[in-house]
N, C-alpha and C positions, 0 to 999 in steps of 0.2 A: 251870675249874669246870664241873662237867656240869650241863647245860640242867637238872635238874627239881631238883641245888640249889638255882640260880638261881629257880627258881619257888616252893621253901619261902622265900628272901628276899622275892622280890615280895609271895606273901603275908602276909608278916611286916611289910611296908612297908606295903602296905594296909591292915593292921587296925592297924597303931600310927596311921596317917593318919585315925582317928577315924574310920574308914568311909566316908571323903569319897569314895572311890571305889567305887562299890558296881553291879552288875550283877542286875537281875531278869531274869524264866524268860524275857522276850524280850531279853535284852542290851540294856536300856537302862542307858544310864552316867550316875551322877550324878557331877560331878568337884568339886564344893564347893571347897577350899581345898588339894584335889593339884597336881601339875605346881609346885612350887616350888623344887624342888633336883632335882641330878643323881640321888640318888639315887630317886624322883618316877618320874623320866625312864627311868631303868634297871629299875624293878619294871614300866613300864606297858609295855615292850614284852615283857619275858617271860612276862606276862600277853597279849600278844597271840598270841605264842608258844602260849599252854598250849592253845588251843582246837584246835590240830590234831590232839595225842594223843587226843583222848576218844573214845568207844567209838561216839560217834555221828557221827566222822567219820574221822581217818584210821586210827583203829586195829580199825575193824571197815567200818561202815556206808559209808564211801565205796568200799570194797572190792567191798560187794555190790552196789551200784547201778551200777558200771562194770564188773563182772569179769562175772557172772552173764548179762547179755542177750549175750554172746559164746559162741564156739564156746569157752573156756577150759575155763570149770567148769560142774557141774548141783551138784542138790543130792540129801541123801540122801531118798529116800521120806518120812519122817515132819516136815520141813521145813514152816515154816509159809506160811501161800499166800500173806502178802504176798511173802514172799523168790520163791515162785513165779512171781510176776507176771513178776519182772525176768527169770527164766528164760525165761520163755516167750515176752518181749516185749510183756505185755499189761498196761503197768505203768497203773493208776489213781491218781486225782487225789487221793484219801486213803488212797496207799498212807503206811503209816507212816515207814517208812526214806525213803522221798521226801522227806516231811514232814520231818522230820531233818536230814538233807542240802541242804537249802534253810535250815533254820533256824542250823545253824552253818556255813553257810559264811555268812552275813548277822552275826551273831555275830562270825566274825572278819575280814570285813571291818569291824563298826560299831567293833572294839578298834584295828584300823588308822587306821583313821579318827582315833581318839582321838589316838594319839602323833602323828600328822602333821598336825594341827588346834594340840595344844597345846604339843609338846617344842621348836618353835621358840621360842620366847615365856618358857623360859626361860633366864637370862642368864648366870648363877651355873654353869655348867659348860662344859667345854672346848667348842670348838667341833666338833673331831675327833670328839669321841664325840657331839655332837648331830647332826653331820650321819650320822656311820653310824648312829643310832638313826632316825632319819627314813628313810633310806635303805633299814632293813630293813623298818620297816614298809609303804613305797611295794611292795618287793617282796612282802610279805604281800598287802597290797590287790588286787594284780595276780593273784595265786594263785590268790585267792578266788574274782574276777570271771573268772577264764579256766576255774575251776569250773563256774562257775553258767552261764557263756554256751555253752558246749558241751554243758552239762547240758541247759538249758531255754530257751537264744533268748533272745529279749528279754526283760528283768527291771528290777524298777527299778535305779536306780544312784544310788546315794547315796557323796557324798564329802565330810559333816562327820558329825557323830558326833549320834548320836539317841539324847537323854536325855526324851524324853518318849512314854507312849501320842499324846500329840495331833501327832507327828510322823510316825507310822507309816504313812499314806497315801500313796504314790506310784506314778505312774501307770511304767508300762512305759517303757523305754527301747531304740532299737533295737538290734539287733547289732552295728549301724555304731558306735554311738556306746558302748559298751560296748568293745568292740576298740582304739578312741580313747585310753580312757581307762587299761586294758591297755598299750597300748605308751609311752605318755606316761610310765606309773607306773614302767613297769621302766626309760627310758630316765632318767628321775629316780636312779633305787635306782643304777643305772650311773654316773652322777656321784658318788653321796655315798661311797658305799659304799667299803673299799677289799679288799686281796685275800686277809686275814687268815681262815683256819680257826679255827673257834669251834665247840663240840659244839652241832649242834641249830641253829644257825643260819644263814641266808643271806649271801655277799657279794658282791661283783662277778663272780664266776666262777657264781656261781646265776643272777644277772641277766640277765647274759649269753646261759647255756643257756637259761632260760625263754624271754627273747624269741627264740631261735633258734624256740623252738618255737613260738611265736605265728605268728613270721613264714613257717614252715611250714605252719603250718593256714591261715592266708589263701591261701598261695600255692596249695596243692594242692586249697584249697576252690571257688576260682575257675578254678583248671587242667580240672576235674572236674565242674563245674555241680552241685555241695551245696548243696540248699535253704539259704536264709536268705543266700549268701556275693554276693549279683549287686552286691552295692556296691564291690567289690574289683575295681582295675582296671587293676593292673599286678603281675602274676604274678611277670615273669620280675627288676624290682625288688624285690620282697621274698624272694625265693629267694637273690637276690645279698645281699641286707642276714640273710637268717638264716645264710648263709654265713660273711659277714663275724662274725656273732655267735657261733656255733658255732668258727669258728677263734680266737678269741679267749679261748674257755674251754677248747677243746683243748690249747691251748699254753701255756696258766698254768703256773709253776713247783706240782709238788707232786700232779699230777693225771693219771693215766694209764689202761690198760688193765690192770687184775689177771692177773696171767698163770697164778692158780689162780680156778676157776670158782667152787669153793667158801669160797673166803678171802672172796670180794666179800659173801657171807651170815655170815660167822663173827661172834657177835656181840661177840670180844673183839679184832676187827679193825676196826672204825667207824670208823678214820682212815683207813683203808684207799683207794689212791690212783682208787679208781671213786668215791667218794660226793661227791656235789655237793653236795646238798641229800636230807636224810632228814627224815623223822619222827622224835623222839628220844623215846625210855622206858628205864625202867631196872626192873627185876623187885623192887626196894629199898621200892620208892615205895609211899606210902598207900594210893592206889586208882588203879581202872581207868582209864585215860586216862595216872598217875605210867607204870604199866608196860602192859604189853599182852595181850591174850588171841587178839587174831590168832592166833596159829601153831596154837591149838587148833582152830579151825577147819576146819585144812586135813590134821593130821592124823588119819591113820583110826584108828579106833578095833579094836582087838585083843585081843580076851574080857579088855579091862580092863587087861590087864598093860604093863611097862616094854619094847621090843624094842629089838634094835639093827641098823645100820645097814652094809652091808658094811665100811666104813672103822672099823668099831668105835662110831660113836654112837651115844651109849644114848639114846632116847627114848620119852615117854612116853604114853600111847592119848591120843587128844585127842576131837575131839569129832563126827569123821566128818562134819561138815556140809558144806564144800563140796569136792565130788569132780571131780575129772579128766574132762573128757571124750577118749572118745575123740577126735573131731575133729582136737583139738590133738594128743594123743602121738601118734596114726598118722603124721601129718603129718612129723614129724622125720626127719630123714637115721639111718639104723641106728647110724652111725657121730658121729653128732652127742652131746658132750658134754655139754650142755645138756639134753638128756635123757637120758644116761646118769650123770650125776654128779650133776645136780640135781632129775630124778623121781624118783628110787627107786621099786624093783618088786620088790625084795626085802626082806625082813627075818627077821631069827631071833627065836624066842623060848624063852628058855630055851637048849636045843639042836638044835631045830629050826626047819629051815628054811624060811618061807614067800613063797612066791608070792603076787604082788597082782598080777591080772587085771584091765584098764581097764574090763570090763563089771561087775567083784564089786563087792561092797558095801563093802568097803575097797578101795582101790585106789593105784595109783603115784601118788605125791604131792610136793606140791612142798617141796625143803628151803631156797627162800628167806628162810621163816619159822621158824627152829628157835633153840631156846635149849635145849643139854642141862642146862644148869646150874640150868633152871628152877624156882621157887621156889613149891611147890604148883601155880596155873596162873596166878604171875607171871613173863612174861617181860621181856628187854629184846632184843626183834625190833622191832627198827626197819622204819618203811615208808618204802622208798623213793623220794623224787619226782621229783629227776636225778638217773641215772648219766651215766657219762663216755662210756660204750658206746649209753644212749638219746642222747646230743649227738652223738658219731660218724656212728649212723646218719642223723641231723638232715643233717650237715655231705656225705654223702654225695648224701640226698637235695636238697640245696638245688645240687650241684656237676651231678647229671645225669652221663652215661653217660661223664664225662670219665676223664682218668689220676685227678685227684685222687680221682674221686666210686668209682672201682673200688678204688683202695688203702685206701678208706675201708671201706668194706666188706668186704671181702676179709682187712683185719685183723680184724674178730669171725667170718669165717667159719675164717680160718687157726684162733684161739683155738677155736672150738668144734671142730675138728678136720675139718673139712670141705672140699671143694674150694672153688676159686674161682668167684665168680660168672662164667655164660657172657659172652662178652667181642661187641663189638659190637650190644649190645641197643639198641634205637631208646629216645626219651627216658622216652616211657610205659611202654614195658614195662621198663626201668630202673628207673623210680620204683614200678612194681608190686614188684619184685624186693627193693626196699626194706622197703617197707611187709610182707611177707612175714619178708624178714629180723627186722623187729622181733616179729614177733608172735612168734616163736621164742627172743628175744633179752629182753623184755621182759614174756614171759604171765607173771601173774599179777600184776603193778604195777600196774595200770588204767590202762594204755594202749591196748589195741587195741578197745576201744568208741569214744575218739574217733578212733584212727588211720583206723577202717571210713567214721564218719561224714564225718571231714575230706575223705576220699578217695570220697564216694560209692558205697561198697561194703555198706551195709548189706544190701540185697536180694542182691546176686551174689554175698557170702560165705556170708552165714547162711544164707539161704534156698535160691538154687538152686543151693552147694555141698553147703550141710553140712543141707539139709530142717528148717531151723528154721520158726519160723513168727511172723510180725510181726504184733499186733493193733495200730492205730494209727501216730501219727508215732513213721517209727523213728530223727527225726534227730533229735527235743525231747520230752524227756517235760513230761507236765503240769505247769503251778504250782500246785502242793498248793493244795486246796481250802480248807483251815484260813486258809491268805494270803490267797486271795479273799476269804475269809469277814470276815477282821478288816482288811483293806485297799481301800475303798472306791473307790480306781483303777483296780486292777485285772479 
């Protein structure tokens, strides 16, 4: 059953539940006389589920607030100046989209919260399916919070579920202890969980790659001297334990490297052996959030009309907002597939043929996000949050300049069509080599904002590479002023 069925039953369950479950505009949960039955149990996590499609987080607004302060994209001239901010680096404390991004990622941590507070407790369903429902939630929790602490540092941290205005007050929590709570949760989701694919949801091989990734940002955070990481104090153990976790979800039966670049975006391929963990919509569904308007975004707009794509995809003018920078397409190997299969710099319309110039006002663009089947401007472009190819590069980086950490690599550069990494690179310029590699392998996913910060690059990439310019901290944006306002700890 695909995830945003699941989510017309949840709702369906909810509202037969006499409302007992019910959510106001801050996600407070009233649970009255729910959590009773399996089926209880089953509606409250794909209702945990639903908060990551919505348009104010993974299906637009998390996009902008991590892809935008990078060398990736700009925006079109007529763009409005909150989204500016994040271009330019000079993001304010009541920028909207900020505001947002803090609000549902808190949101779906408080709905996490709920299923792992309550779906223990009840008794009347198998225990297989209680612990993998607990299990995905703990992974949910971990998602959210590894959001919010890359995003902004220190934040509260709340782990029961907040049904009332008079519980909203909480003071700050460190980095330390947020990270804590992070590896704890996925190390939980890692027990319950088992290795079963399910549309739209997490299981142990999510687990897994995530904590690969945590255990990466500590280790390179501390390799690096990244403000806020000095509590981190054994580097070369957690590069070994994100190793151990990376191989672990490399080698699951079912999961591999797509051997077409474009099959990994096809949206009638989501089972496809790269996807770990996505964001799931379908172009079917009621509203924004069911399906998605991502991909309009990112395509350019062309005097309106339908154009198609060398390989014959017909697509349709989208909304020209966030454009290509140079930066990033220069950067590519001439020969690299990755950007010749998946920018596009051509297109026909009608019978002619056009050019898109990384400097024009349309430009080459990414086809990560395409749906030609699209349904006015519903799509089902899924966002991605593990590939199999971002764990690889993990499993590379956590290995260092060794046989393994080269063959690691060396497969997404074979697959893009490119040489092999130079061979005898000392450990850091290996791990540069990485971090590079990804940004090539994984632009437009919102990766490479924290890839920069994990690694202390923000100033040497943006700015004395590519003449960006940083107003402020460029490793934490602020906590939206709106939180302060109505949270008296902070």
């Amino acid at each position: 059953m695909k995830l945003l069925q699941q989510l017309g039953l949840a709702g369906a369950l909810l509202l037969s539940a006499g409302c007992s479950l019910q959510e106001d505009p801050y996600g407070f949960v009233s649970q009255g006389n729910f959590y009773k039955t399996e089926a209880d149990a089953n509606a409250a996590l794909i209702y945990a589920y639903a908060i990551l499609p919505e348009i104010e987080y993974y299906s637009r607004g998390f996009i902008t607030v991590t892809e935008l302060p990078t060398e990736n994209i700009t925006l079109k001239p007529d763009a409005g100046a909150g989204n500016f901010e994040f271009d330019k680096l000079a993001v304010r404390a009541d920028n909207v989209d900020l505001t947002t991004t803090w609000r549902y990622a808190y949101i779906g941590v408080n709905r996490a919260n709920a299923v792992i507070a309550n779906v223990p407790g009840i008794s009347n369903m198998s225990e297989t399916n209680r612990n993998q429902l607990v299990g995905e939630a703990y992974f949910l929790r971990a998602l959210h919070y590894f959001n919010i602490v890359r995003l902004f540092g220190s934040a509260p941290l709340r782990t029961a579920p907040v049904t009332s205005l008079g519980q909203t007050d909480a003071a700050k929590a460190s980095i330390q202890d947020i990270y804590n709570l992070i590896t704890s949760d996925l190390k939980q989701s890692i027990a319950l969980t088992d290795l079963t694919r399910r549309d739209g949801r997490a299981n142990r091989v999510a687990a897994w790659g995530l904590l690969a990734k945590v255990d990466a940002t500590l280790a390179s955070a501390k390799l690096t001297g990244t403000p806020g990481y000095d509590f981190v104090t054994d580097a070369a153990s957690l590069y070994a334990e994100a190793k151990t976790m990376a191989n672990s979800a490399l080698t699951a039966t079912g999961y591999g490297l797509d051997a077409n670049l474009k099959d990994i975006f096809d949206v009638t391929k989501k089972a496809g052996p790269e996807h770990i963990f996505d964001v799931t919509v379908d172009r079917t569904g009621l509203s924004e959030g069911n399906y998605s308007k991502l991909p309009l975004m990112f395509i350019p707009y062309i005097d309106g009309a339908t154009f198609t794509l060398s390989d014959g995809t017909s697509v349709k003018s989208g909304y020209n907002h966030f454009l290509t920078e140079g930066a990033l397409y220069n950067s590519f190997d001439p020969a690299d597939k990755r950007k010749i299969d998946l920018i596009p710099n051509t297109v026909k319309v009608g019978t002619a043929t056009r050019t898109l110039g990384i400097t024009d006002y349309s430009r080459p663009f990414t086809r990560k996000y395409l749906d030609p089947q699209q349904v006015g401007e519903q799509t089902s472009a899924n966002t991605p949050v593990l590939r199999y190819s971002d764990v690889l590069l993990l499993y590379a980086e956590a290995c260092g300049p060794t046989a393994d950490g080269y063959t690691a690599i060396n497969r997404i550069r074979s697959r893009a069509g490119i040489a092999p990494l130079t061979p005898g690179l000392s450990a850091t310029a290996f791990r540069d080599a990485v971090i590079q590699e990804r940004s090539w392998e994984l632009c437009f996913e919102a990766n490479r904002l924290f890839d920069l910060r994990r690694t202390h690059k923000m100033e040497e990439i943006l700015v004395r590479q590519y003449g960006k310019t940083i107003t402020g901290d460029a490793y934490y944006f602020p906590i939206p002023t709106r939180e302060v306002d109505l949270n008296a700890l902070l």
